[in-house]
N, C-alpha and C positions, 0 to 999 in steps of 0.2 A: 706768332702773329701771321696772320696770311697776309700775302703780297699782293695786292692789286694785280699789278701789272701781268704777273705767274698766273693769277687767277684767272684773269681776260684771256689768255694764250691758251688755256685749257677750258675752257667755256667755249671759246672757237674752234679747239679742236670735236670736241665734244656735238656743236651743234652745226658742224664741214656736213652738207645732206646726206654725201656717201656715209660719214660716221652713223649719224641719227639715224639712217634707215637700216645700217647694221645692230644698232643698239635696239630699235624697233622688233626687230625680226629677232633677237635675241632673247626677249621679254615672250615673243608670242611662242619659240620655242620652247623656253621655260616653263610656259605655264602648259601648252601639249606633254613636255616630258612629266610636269607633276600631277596632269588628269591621271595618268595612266599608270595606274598603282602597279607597283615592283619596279621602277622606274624612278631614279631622284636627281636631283637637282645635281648630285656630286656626280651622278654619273654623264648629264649634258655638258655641264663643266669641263669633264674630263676629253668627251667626245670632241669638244670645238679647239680643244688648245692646237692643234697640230693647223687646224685653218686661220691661227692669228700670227701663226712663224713672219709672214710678211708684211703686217701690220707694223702701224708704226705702234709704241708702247701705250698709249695712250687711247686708241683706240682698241686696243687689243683688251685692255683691264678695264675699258667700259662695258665691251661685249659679255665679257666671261659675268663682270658683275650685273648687267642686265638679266643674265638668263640666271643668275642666282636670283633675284626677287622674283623674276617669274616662278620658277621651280617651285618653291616656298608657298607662293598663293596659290597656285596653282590645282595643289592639293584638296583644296578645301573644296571644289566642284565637286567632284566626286563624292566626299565625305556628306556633305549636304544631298547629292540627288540619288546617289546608292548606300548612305553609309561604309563606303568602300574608301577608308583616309589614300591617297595619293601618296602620301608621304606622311611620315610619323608625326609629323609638327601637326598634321590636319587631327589627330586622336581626337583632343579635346571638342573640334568645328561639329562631329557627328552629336555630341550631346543632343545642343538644340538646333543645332542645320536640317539635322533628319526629319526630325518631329516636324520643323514647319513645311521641308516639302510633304509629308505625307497630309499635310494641312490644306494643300495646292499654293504655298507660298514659298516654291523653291527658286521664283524670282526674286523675288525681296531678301530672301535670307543670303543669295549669292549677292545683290546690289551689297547688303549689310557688310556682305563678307570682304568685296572688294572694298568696299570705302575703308575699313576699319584695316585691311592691310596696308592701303595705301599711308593713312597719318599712324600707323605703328612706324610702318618705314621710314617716315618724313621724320616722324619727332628722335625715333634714335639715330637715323641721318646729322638731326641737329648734332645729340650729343656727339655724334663723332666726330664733328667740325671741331666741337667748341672742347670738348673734355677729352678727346683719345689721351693726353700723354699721362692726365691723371687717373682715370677709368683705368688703364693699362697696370700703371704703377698699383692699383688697388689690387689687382687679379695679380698679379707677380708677387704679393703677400700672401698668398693662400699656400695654406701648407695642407697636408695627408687630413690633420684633424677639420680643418674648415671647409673641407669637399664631404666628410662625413657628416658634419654639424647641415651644411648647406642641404643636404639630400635627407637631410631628416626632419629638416623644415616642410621641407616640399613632399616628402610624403603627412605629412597633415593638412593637405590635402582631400585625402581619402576620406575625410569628418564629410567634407564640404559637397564632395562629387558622390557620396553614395547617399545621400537624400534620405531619406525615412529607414532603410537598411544596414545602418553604423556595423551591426558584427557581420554581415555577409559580407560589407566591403572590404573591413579589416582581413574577412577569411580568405578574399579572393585574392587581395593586396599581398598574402603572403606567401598566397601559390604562385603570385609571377614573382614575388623578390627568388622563393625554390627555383622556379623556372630558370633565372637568369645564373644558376650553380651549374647547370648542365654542362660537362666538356670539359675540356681542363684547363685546369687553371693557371690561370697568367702568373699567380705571384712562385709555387714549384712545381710546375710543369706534370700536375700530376693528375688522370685523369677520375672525374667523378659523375656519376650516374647515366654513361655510358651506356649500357646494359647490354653490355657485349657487341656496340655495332658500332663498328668502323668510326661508321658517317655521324656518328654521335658525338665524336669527340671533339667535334667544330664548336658543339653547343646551339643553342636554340636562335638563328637569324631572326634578327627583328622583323624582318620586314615578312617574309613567308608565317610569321605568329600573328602578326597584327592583320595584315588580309584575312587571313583564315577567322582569326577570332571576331570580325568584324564583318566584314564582307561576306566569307561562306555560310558561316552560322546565318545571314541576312537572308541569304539566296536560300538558305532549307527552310528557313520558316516562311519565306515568301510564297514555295511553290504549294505550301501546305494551303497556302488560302485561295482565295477569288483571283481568278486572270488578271485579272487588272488592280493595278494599287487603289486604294481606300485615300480618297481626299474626302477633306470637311469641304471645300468648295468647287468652283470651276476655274481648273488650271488656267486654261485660253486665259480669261479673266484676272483671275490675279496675279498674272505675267507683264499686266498691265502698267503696273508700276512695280519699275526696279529700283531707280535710285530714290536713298533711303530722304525723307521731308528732314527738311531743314529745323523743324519742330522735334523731331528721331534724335537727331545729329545733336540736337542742343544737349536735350536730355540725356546724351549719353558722354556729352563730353568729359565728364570724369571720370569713365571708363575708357574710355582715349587713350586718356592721358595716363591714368595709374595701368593700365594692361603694359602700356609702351614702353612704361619705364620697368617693369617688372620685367618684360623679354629681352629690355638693352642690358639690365642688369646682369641677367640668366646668361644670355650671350656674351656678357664679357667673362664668364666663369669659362674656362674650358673643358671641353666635354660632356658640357649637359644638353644644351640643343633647346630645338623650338619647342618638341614632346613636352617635356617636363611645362617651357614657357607658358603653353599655353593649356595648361589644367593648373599651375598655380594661378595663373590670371582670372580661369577660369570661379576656384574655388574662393577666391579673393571677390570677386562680383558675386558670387551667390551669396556670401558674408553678408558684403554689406547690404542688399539689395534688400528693400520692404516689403519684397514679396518674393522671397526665395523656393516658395514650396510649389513656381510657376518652373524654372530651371528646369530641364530634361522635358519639359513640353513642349516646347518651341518659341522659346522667348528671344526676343534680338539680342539683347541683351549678352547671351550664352554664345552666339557667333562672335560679333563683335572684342567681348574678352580675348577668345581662342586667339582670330585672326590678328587681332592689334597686339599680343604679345609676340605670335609665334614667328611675325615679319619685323617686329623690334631686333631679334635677334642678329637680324641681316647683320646692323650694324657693329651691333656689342660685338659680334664675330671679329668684322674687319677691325675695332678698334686696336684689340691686342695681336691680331696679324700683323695690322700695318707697321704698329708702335715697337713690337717686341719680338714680330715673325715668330709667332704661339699661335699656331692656328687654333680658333676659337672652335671650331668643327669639321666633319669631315670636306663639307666644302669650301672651305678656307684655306683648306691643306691642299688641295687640288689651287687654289688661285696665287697661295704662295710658288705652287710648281711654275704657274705659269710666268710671272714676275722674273722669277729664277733664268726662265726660258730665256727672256728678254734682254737678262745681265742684267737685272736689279736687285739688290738684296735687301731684303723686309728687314723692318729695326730703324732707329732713331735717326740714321744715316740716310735714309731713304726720303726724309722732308728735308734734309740739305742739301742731297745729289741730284734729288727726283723731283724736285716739287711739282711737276703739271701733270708729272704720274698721280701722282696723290689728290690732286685737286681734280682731276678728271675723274678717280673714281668718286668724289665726295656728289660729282654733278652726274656720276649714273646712278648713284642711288638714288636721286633726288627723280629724274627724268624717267628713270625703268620703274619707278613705283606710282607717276601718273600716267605710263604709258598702260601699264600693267590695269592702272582699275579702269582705263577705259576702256581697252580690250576686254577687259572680264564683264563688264556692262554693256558693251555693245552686242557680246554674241548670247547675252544671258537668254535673250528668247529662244534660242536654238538649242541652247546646251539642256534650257529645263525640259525641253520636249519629249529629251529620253527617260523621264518618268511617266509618259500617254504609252508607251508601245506595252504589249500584252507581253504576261509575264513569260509563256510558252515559245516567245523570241526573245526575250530579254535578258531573263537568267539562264540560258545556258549561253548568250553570246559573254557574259558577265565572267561566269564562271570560267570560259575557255580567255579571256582578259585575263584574268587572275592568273590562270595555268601558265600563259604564257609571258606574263612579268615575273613572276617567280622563278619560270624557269629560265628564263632572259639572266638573273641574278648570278648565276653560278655554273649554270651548264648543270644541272646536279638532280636529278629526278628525286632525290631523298627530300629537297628542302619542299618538292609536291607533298610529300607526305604528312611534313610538319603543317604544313598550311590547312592540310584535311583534316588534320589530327587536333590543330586550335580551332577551327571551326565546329568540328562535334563540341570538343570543348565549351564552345562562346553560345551553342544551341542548349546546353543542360543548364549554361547557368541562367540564358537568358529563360526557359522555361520552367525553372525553378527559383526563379526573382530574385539573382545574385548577380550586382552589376557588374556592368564588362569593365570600366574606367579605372578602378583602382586594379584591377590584373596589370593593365596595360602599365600603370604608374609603375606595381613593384618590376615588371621585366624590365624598365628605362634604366628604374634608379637602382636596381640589383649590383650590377657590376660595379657602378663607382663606387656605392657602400664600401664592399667586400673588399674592392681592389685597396682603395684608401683606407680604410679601416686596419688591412696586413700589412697595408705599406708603414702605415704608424708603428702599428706593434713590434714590426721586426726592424724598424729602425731603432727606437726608443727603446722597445723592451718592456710597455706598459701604455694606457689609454688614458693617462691623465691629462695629455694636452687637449682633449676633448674639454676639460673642466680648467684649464689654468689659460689658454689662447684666447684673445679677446674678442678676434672674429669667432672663433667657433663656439665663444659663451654668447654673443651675442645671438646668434642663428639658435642658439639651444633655447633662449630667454625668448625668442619671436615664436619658436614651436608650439612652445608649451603656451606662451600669449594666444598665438593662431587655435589652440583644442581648447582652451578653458574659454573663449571667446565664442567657440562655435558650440561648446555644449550650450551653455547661456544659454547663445539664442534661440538652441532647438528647446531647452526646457521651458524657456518662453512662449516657441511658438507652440509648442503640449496644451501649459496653461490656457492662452486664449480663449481657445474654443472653447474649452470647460466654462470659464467664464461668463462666457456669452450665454453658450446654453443655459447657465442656471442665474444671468440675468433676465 
């Protein structure tokens, strides 16, 4: 039960002006560190903890949780006006964020983007008021086989995001599940496909694959055409309107809500992140949607998904943080550090000893996710601007961005190379009409496969709790529901047309 009166003491502390324009200025950081691809939210996180040692605790776990919502949306700028994801959560936002700035509707797709982050965060916000100790108690069931089952759900997927190309996606789906073998391996320490270099045996960083296969591949096909990007209208113009008609909002309100809960869910799982969040949300709106075969063109539709799952996660994160100190992500595990710093310790004990700690953060999530989309709406007309400047300034200022997040990452000229190395990459597939989306899936969900999958076997000694576990039969029983579901609907949408034509 929450306490009033605890609550009131932590809503005061929370909206003290000194606090609020720290939480303020937290948010606008957040969303700076996540424009700026090779740059993530865990690493802002980690930068501020040493400037909250003299905070009181309660303002200290607002700060760190404000520039986590920021971080997270943040992302999505980029992914929408360069196809350049911020951070990994943003993958999905590139679908159809891209396609509408190239539309000259890369204001509206960022309004879309902030609204739809902001009530992903509000509604798993809710749930973490209302359900952390149950939500928690769920994820502390999951065993070896139901992180297998769970990632095998979610690679079915790949039906939904590779659109008219089913075996290209599967083929490409299965050169990043390869991809994520690279290095050696976690479960005996023993190195694979290495290929005699050192710097190999780290294995392939997300973040220097994903720029490159995104972003650089973008920049080489970019400089191949006309100076200036190709819109269907005039930017100035339809900069005009950002935030999305209340008539938009209506009709999407079931993708709100089912994206929301889909990323609170994901987020309470640990290890899997906003990435995954927001391409099953994703692939889940194209499902249902009466006109799926618009997806990948620039449909609002397609942001909205991405964004409202991949900022649901916020919360699902802190749920089993706060409940069970399991951090739900890598940035959880940086806000459990800072808690720790404070002399608190995460766990069931922490809403008896802490309570205004806790209630403080439940009112920065609430607070950093309307600070957040109106920050991202107010600067929308300036941020789309940098889709007018000519390509002959743009991409190589683009390119040397990238260079220098990536190498910002590690200190490590090698993970340059990988970034170059997935960008030829992401140019042959994208020139040979093999989509990028499901690569990206298999590199996410690669490793928890593998890992959870050895972990079963060399505990048990066999893979049957895949078939006898009830979460993990269930997630197998939604898989195979999720493919036979989405064959359907493509043999359906085959038929149609024939129809018509020979009506």
């Amino acid at each position: 039960m929450l306490d009033p009166v605890l609550l009131g003491n932590a809503l005061a502390i929370v909206l003290d002006p000194w606090n609020l324009l720290i939480l303020v200025l937290g948010v606008v950081f957040g969303i700076v560190v996540g424009i700026i691809p090779g740059l993530s939210s865990t690493m802002a996180v980690a930068l501020l903890i040493p400037f909250t040692f003299t905070m009181q605790p309660e303002a200290a776990m607002s700060l760190l949780v404000a520039v986590f919502v920021g971080g997270i949306s943040g992302g999505a700028v980029t992914a929408i006006l360069i196809r350049m994801p911020g951070t990994p959560a943003s993958v999905a936002t590139t679908l159809d964020g891209f396609p509408m700035a190239q539309k000259g509707l890369a204001g509206r797709a960022i309004g879309h983007a902030a609204v739809a982050s902001m009530f992903g965060t509000v509604i798993s916000g809710v749930f973490l008021v209302v359900t952390a100790p149950l939500l928690a108690e769920f994820a502390l069931k999951f065993y070896f086989a139901d992180y297998v089952a769970v990632c095998v759900f979610a690679l079915t997927a790949v039906i939904a995001i590779s659109g008219d190309r089913l075996i290209r996606g599967v083929v490409t789906a299965t050169i990043g599940l390869l991809a994520a073998t690279f290095g050696i391996s976690a479960e005996d320490g023993l190195p694979r496909f290495d290929f005699g270099v050192p710097s190999m045996m780290s294995g392939v960083d997300l973040i220097p694959a994903l720029i490159g296969f995104f972003a650089i591949s973008q920049i080489m096909h970019e400089v191949a055409g006309p100076d200036r990007m190709k819109f269907d209208g005039d930017l100035r113009r339809s900069i005009g309107r950002v935030l999305p008609g209340l008539g938009e909002m209506r009709r999407n309100t079931f993708n709100y809500i089912r994206s929301a809960l889909i990323g609170t869910v994901v987020g309470v799982i640990p290890a899997v992140g906003g990435g995954p969040a927001g391409l099953i949300a994703y692939a889940q709106a194209k499902n249902s949607s009466k006109t799926p075969e618009k997806f990948g063109t620039g449909v609002p539709e397609g942001v909205i998904a991405s964004e409202a799952a991949n900022n649901a996660t916020v919360g699902g994160a802190l749920i089993i943080a706060l409940t069970l100190g399991i951090p739900g992500d890598a940035v959880t595990a940086v806000l459990l550090g800072g808690l720790m710093i404070h002399g608190l310790q995460p766990g069931s004990l922490l809403f008896v000893n802490s309570p205004t700690v806790v209630y403080a953060i439940y009112f920065s999530v609430f607070f950093g996710s309307i600070v957040m989309a109106v920050v991202l709406l107010l600067s929308v007309r300036w941020l789309a601007r940098v889709v007018e400047v000519p390509k002959r300034i743009l991409m190589p200022a683009l390119f040397i961005l990238a260079c220098s997040g990536v190498f910002a990452l590690n200190n490590r000229a090698f993970d340059l190379l990988v970034m170059c190395a997935f960008g030829l990459l992401g140019y042959v597939f994208d020139r040979f009409r093999y989509p990028l989306p499901p690569f990206v899936l298999g590199l996410l969900l690669g490793p928890l496969i593998e890992g959870n999958f050895r972990k079963m076997v060399g505990a048990d000694g066999h893979a049957w709790a895949l078939f006898t576990r009830p979460l993990a039969v269930t997630f197998l029983l939604l898989a195979v529901g999720s493919v036979v579901y989405s064959l359907v609907i493509r043999r359906r949408q085959a038929r149609d047309p024939k129809e018509e034509a020979t009506g």
